[in-house]
C-alpha positions in Angstrom: 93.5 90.0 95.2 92.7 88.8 98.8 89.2 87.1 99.2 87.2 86.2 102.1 85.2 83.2 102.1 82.4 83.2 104.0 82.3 79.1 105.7 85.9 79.6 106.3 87.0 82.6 106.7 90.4 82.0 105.3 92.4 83.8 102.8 92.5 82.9 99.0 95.5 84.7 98.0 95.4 85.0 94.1 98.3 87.2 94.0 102.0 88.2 95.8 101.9 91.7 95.2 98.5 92.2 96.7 99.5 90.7 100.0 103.1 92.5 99.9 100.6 96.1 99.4 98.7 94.2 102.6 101.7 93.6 104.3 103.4 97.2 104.0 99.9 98.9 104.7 99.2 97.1 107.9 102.6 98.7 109.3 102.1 101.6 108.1 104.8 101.3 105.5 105.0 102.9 102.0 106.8 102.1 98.5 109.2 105.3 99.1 110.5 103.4 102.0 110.2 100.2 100.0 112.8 101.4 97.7 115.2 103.0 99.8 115.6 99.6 101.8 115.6 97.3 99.0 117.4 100.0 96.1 114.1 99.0 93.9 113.8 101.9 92.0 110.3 103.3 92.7 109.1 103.6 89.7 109.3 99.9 89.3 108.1 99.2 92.9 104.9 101.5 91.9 104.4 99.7 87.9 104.9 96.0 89.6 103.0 96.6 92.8 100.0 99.3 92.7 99.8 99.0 88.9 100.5 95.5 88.2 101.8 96.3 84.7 104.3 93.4 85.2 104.8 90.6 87.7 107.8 90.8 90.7 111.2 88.9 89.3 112.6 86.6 91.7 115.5 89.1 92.7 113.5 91.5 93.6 111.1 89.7 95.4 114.2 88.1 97.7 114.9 92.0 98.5 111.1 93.0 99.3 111.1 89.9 101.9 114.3 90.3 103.4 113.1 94.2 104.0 109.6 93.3 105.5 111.0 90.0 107.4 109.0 87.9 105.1 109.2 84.9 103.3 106.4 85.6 100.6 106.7 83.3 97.6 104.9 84.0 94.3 102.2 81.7 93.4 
């Protein structure tokens, strides 16, 4: 979850995969594309990232940055 506070205005980030979902949506990117760059399955990509039923490994996380030119780290 990303949060906005209000004296601030910075970003609390509570969790990786939210700002990774925030990443690929501000360029317009989507998990099908996700996979075929990083050769995440999609069905993994889609249980770890829009329905959080586990959290990113390492590994994979190394692949999702390299494909989005980021260096996201989990928290």
């Amino acid at each position: 979850m990303v949060k906005f506070t209000k004296m601030a205005k910075e970003k609390v980030i509570d969790d990786v995969r939210d700002v990774i979902m925030e990443k690929m949506n501000s360029e317009g990117r989507v998990l099908t594309w996700l996979s075929n760059t990083t050769e995440i399955s999609y069905d993994t990509l889609n249980s770890c990232l829009k329905r959080k039923l586990f959290s990113l490994s390492q590994e994979n996380l190394e692949k999702i940055n390299k494909a989005l030119g980021t260096s996201f780290q989990q928290g």
